[in-house]
N, C-alpha and C positions, 0 to 999 in steps of 0.2 A: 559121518564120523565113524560108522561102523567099521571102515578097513583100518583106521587108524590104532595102533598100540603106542601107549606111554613108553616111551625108552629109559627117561631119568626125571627127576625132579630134584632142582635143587636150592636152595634158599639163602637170599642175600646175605650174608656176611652183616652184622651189626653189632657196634658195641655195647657191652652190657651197660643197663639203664641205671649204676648203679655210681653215685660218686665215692671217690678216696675205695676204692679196692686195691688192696695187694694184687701187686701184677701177677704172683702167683697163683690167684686164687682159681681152685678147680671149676671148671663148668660142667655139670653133668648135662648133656644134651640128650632128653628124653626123647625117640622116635617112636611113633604108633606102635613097634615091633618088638621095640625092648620089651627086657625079662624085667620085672621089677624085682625079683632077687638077685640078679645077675648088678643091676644099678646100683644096689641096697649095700649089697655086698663090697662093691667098690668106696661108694659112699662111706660106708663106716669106717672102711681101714683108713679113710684120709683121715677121717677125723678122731679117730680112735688111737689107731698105729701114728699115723704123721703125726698126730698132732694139730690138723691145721686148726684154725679158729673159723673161717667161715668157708661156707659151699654155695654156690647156686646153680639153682636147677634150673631148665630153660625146655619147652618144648612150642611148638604151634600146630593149628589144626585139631584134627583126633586127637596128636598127644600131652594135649591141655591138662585131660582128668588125669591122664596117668601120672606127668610132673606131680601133678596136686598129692595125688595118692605118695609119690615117694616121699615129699615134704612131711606129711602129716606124720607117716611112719619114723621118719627119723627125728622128728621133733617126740615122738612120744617115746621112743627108744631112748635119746640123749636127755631130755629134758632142758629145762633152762635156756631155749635156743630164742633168741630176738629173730622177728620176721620181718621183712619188707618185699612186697607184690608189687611187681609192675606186670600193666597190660598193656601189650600195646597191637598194630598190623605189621605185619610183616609180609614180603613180598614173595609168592613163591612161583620159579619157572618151572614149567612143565612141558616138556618137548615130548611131542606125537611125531609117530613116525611112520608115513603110509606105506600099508603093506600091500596094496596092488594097485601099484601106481599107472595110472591110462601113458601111453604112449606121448610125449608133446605135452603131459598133462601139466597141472600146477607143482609149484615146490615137492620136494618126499616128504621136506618137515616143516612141522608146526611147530610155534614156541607161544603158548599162553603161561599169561603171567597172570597168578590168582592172587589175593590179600585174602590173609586167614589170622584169624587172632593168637596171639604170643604170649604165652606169659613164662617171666622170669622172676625167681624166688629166691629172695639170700637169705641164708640164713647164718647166725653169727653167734657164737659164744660172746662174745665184748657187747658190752650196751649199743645200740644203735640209736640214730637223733629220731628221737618216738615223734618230733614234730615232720618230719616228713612224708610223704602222699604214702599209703599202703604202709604203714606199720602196725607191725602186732606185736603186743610184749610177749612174754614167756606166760606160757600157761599156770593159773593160779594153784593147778593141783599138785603140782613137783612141789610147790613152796610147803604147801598143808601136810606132805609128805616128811620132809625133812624136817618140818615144825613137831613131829609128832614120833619123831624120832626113829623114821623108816628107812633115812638116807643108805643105811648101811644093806639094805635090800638091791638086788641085780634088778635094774630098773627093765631088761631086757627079759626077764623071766616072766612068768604067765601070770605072776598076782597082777590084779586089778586095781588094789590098793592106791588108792593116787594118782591114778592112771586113768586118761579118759577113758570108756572104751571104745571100739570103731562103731560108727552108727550101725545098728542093727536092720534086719530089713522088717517092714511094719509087722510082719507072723510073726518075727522072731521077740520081738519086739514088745508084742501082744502078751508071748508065753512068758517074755522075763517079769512083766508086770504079773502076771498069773503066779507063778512062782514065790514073786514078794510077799503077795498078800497070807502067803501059808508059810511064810519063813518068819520063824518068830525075830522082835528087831535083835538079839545078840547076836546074832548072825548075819547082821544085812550090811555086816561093813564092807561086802565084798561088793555089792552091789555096784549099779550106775552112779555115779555123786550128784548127774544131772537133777535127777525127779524127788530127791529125799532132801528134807532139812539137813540140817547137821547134828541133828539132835545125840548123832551116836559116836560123834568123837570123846 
């Protein structure tokens, strides 16, 4: 295989796993190579500018986590977003194409077909049927938010207020806990909501 170089790869065509979609609705198709601002940034204006009511994101392969990452971002950006996950295989061609071919020799190209895992994610302003496979409600902290009279806060600015935050990595993680224990509690509203009671609403 060593002479051989990939020329293209490209991926069956499938409809999305999702029933009763607006034919309109946007597909963001996440590749290994996307910019996740560059996604993010499209993503919002649909939903934002347009107006739409729902998106789904779609990648396979490597760019499984990346989908994932833009999902979680825009659900904590918009708030209030219904989820439903599908996973499933998907088929992908990968044409090889030999670069020093023997004389009389075999074919130039090869064509393998791989199966790599897919996942596609809608996400929806409008309630979704919570009884179907892969649903997730709207996150409980936008609600506790609005309940406590924050709604009027730019949910996309940097307060933490209500807002999960992004998993930290275990160091980081370490020093936020270090921090807590020297912040006296009037000040810990800023905190993780995961590790504390609620004792400070």
């Amino acid at each position: 295989m060593e002479n051989f170089r990939k020329v293209r790869t490209s991926e069956e065509e499938s409809p999305l796993p999702f029933p009763d979609l607006p034919p309109d609705v946007v597909e963001m198709k996440v590749k290994e190579g996307s910019k996740i601002r560059n996604l993010m940034n499209f993503a919002m204006a649909q939903m934002e500018l347009k107006g739409s009511r729902q998106i789904v994101f779609s990648g396979c392969g490597r760019a499984v986590t990346k989908t994932i990452t833009c999902v979680e971002i825009m659900k904590r950006k918009l708030g209030g977003l219904h989820q439903v996950t599908k996973v499933r295989y998907k088929t992908l061609l990968e044409v090889w194409e030999n670069q020093d071919p023997l004389p009389g020799g075999p074919a130039q190209n090869l064509t393998v077909h791989k199966n790599v895992p897919s996942i596609c994610i809608l996400l929806s302003r409008d309630p979704l049927d919570p009884n179907q496979t892969g649903y997730q409600p709207p996150e409980p902290q936008h609600v506790l938010g609005t309940q406590l009279g924050e709604a009027g806060e730019d949910m996309s600015s940097s307060s933490t207020k209500g807002l999960k935050r992004p998993l930290p990595h275990p160091r980081e993680e370490l020093l936020t806990k270090k921090l807590q224990v020297q912040v006296p509690d009037s000040l810990r509203g800023s905190g993780s909501t995961d590790h504390q009671p609620d004792h400070h609403h």
